[in-house]
N, C-alpha and C positions, 0 to 999 in steps of 0.2 A: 545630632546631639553627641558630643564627645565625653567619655565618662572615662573614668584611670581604673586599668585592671591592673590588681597583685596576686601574679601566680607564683609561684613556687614550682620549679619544673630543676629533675634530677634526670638528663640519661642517662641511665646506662648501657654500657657498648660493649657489651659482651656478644660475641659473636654465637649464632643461632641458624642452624641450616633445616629446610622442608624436607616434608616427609616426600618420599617418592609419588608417582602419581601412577596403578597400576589398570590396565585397560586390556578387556578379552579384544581379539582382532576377530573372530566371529561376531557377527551382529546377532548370531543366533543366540550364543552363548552369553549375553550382554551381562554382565553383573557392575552393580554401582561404581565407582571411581573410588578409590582414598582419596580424597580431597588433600588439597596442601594447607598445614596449619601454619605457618612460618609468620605469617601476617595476625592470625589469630590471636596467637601466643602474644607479640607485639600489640594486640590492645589491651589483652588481660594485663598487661604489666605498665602500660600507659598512666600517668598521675592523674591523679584524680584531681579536682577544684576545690582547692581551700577560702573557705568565704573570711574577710575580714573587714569588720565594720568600722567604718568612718567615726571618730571620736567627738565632733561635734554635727549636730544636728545642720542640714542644709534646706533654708527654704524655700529657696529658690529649685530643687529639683523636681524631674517631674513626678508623676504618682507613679508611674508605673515603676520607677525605681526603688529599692529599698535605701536603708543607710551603710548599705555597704560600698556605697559608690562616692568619692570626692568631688571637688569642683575641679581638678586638674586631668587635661588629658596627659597619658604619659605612653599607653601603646598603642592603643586601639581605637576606632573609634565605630564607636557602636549607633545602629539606627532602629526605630521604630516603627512599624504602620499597622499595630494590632499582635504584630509578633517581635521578637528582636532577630536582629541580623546584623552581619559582617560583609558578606560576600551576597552567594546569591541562595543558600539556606538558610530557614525560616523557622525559630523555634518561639515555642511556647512558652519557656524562661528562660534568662540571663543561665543561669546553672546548666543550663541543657547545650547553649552554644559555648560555654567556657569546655564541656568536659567535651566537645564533637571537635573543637578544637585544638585542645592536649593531644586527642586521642593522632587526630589527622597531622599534627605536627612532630608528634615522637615516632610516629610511622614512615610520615615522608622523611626525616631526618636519621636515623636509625635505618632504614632499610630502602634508600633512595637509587643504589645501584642496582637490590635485584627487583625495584617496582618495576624499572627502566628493559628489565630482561625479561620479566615475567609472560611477555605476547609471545617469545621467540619459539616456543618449544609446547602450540597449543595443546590441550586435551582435548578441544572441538572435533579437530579430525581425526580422533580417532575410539570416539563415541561410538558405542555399538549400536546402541535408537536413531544416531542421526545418521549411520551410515546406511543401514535398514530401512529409514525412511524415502532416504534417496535414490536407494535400490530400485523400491517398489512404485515410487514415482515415475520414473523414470521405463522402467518395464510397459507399465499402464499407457503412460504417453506415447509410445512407441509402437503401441497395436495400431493407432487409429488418425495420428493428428498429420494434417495438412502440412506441408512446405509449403513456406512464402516461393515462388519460381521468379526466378531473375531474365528477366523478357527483353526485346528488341522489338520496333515499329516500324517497319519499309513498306512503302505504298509497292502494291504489287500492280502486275503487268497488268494493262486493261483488259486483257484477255479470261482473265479466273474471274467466272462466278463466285459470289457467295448468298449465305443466307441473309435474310434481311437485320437477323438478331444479331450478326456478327459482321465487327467491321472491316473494311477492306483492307484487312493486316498481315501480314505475316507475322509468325509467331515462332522466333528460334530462341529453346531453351538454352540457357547458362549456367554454370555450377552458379548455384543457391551460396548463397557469401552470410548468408543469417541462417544460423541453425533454432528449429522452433525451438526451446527447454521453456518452461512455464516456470524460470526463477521469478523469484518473488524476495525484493525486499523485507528486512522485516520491520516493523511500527513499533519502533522503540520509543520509552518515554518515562521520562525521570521516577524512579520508583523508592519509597522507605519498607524499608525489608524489616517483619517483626521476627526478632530473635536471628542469631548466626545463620549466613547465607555466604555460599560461598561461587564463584563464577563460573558457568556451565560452558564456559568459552577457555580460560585459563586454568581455573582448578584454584585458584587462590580467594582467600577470604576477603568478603566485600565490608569494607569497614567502614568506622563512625557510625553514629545514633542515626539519622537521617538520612535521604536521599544517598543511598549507597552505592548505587547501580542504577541502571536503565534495564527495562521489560520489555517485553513484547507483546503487547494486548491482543496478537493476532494467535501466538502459538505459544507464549508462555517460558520462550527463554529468557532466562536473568543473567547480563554481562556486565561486567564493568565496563564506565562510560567509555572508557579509552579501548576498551575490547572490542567495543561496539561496532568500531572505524574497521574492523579488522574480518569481521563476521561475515561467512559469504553470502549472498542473496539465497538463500534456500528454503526462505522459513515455510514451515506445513502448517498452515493455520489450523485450529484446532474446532470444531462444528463448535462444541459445548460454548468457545470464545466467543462465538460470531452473533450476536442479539440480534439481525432483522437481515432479508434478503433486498428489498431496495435500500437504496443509498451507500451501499456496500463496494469498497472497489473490487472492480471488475475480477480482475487475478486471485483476488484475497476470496472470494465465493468459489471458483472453477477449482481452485485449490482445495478447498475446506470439504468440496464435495465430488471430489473427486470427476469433474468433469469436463471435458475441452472447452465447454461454451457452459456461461449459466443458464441454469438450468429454466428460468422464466424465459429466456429467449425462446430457448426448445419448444416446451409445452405450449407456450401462446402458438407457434409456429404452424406447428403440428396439429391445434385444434382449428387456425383458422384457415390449413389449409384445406382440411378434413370437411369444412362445413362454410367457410365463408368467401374463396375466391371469387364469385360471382355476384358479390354484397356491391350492390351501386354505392358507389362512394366511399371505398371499405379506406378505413385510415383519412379521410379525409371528414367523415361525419364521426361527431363523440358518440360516444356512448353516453348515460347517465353516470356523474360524476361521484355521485355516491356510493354506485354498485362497482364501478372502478376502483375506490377505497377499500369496498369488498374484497376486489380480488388480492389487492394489495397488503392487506392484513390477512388475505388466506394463507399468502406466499411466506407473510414475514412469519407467521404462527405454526403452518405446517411444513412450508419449506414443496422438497418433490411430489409429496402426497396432498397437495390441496387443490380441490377438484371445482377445475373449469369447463366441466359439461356441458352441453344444454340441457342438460337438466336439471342446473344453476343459475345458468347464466344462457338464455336463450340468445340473446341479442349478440351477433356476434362483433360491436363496434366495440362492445363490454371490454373483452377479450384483448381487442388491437388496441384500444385504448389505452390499457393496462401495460402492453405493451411500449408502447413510446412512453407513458409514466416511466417505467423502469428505464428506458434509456436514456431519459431525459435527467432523471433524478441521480444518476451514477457520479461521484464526485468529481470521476477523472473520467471527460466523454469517450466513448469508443475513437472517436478518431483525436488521440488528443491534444493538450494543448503544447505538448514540444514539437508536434508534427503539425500543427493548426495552417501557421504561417506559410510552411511549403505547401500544402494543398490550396490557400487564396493566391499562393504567387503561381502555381501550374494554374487554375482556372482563366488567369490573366492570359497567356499565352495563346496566338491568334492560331500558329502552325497545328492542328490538331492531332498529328502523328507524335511531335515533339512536349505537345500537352498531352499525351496520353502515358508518354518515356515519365516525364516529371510525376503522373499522377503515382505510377508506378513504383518507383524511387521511394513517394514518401508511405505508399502501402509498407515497402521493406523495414522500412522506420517503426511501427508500430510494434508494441510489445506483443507477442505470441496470445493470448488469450484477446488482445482488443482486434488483432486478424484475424481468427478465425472467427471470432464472433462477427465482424464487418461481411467475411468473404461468404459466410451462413445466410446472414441476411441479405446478400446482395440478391445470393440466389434463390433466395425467397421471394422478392419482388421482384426479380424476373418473371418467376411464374405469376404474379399478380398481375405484368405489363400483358400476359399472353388472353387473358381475357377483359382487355380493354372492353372488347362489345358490350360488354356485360355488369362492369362495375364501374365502367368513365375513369379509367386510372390508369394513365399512359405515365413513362420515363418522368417528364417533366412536373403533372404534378404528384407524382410520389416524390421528387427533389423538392421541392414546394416543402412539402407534408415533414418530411426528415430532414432536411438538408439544418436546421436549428437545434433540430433532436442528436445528431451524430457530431454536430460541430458545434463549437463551442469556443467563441474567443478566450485568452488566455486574462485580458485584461476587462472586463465589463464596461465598455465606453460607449454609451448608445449611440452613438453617432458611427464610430465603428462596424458597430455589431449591426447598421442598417444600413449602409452601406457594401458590407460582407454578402448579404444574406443571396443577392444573384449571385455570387461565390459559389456561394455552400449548395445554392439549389444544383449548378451546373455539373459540380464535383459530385452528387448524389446521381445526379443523372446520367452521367457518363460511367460513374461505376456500375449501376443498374444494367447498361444498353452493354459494357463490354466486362460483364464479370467473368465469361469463359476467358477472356484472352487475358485482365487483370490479375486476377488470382490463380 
């Protein structure tokens, strides 16, 4: 629907320079920023919306417009679907998108060479909380996490024994080309900011009524959209942000809680290794799917502290079960879907020394928390293969069991995804059978 706007718009261009922007270089010493008002100032003085009403009545318009709109388009042309809109903001009245528009046009016009400068000279880096946080990060990761090890495969002399658990490989390390760091994107997403807000990325005011910036649901920094593109992978998700432990991506919880691997991995691990490696059929028989829900509202309610005892949860399939839920239920699978394709194209591969290089390859590809959490588990069901007598649970079908739970095609095509699936079984099983010489 085309409707004719009459504004009345005056700039003036009188020239206006930001306040400094000042910052402690201790992180200890942190005190708030001066923010820059330059932009600020430029809305306060932005024109306002002068209404003028159409002098004869129009029957033909729709309701939701008043009489202040003609039959003729002359600038604009304005749309409807419960809200009005121009672009791709969405208000609740004509008045609210005329004055987000003055506001955004005397801004972009008036002050269009220093928006264009504004990224150059960030306050980001040199934030005393975020540099403090990346400190302490970074310290913590550093006591404890695994390198990915960059490996070789030569069939050795027939001569060298080995064990049955390890295959007939040679194993010469090479400098590590992936350093582990647990960055973490951040989950930005269109946000309207109540009352002055200004960018915790640039230091300048985030303007217009509406959608003024992008947030980060995960850690709570507010940027402008354009800052966004600029902001480095760092974000420290915040617990209090985080509403539930499965379906949670992987990185976004080992962050929040400060831990290499999440923490349901751990605990399930650790109890079933405590009481259930000798369980016939352990992973391959459910548990009751109810009490699995249990454990899974324990996780999501209490987080570390919720208790998968036997003195809860006797049944230890409860436990495994809950288990694969969590990994299954992860948005983005532990092995995932940018790396999906190279792990079916190495299962292809008949030479096995050369599909063992490929598998290799695409372990290095994986983000730092979806390895170590793989390379944890591998060697968890190692020790599960070492009592086959006992639980009927050999390489192959623990690949069976996981190999759908760890992999995950990138596109849902059932014909695909059953055709993959001796893929994904053989990749699980050879990770299983060579996780000392993989990882």
């Amino acid at each position: 629907m085309g409707v004719s706007l009459s504004v009345g718009l005056s700039l003036c261009l009188s020239d206006h320079y930001p306040t400094s922007c000042v910052v402690v270089a201790d992180p200890e010493d942190y005190q708030p920023p001066i923010w820059k008002s330059y932009l600020y100032r430029l809305q306060q003085e932005a024109p306002r919306p002068k209404r003028m009403t159409c002098p004869q009545e129009m029957e033909t318009r729709p309701k939701y417009y008043g009489r202040e709109f003609g039959h003729q388009t002359l600038n604009y042309r304005l749309f409807y679907d419960g809200k009005h809109f121009v672009g791709e903001k969405r208000f609740e009245t004509v008045h609210d998108l005329v004055t987000d528009g003055l506001i955004t046009l005397y801004i972009e016009t008036k002050a269009a060479e220093y928006i264009a400068k504004m990224t150059t000279n960030p306050i980001y880096e040199h934030l005393g909380y975020t540099s403090l946080l990346k400190d302490k990060m970074e310290h913590r990761l550093s006591r404890g996490r695994t390198e990915p090890r960059r490996v070789t495969f030569q069939r050795e002399d027939s001569k060298i024994t080995t064990s049955p658990l390890v295959r007939h490989s040679t194993l010469k390390d090479c400098p590590s080309e992936k350093q582990s760091s647990y960055d973490k994107i951040h989950n930005f997403k269109v946000h309207t900011f109540r009352g002055p807000h200004w960018c915790e990325y640039c230091a300048n005011f985030m303007w217009g009524l509406i959608a003024q910036g992008v947030h980060c649901s995960d850690c709570g920094l507010n940027v402008h959209k354009q800052c966004s593109k600029l902001v480095p992978s760092d974000c420290q998700p915040d617990l209090r942000r985080i509403k539930k432990v499965f379906s949670c991506d992987l990185t976004t919880l080992v962050k929040a809680h400060n831990t290499t691997r999440p923490m349901v991995v751990d605990m399930c691990i650790k109890e079933i290794e405590l009481r259930g490696l000798q369980s016939e059929g352990l992973y391959r028989v459910s548990g009751f799917s109810e009490h699995i829900e249990d454990v899974r509202l324990a996780f999501d309610r209490d987080g570390e502290k919720a208790d998968i005892s036997a003195n809860v949860y006797n049944d230890i399939n409860i436990i495994a079960g809950a288990l694969k839920l969590y990994l299954r239920d992860l948005p983005i699978p532990v092995i995932t879907f940018h790396v999906y394709s190279r792990f079916i194209q190495a299962a292809k591969i008949p030479n096995p020394d050369t599909r063992l290089e490929a598998i290799h390859e695409g372990l290095l590809q994986l983000p730092p928390a979806h390895y170590e959490t793989l390379r944890y588990l591998m060697m968890h069901l190692k020790k599960v293969t070492m009592f086959e007598k006992d639980n009927f649970m050999n390489s192959e079908n623990l690949g069976i069991v996981f190999g759908p739970t760890l992999m995950q095609p990138p596109e849902q095509n059932a014909l695909a995804t059953l055709n993959d699936m001796r893929h994904q079984k053989l990749i699980i099983q050879l990770l299983i059978e060579h996780e000392d010489v993989l990882f």
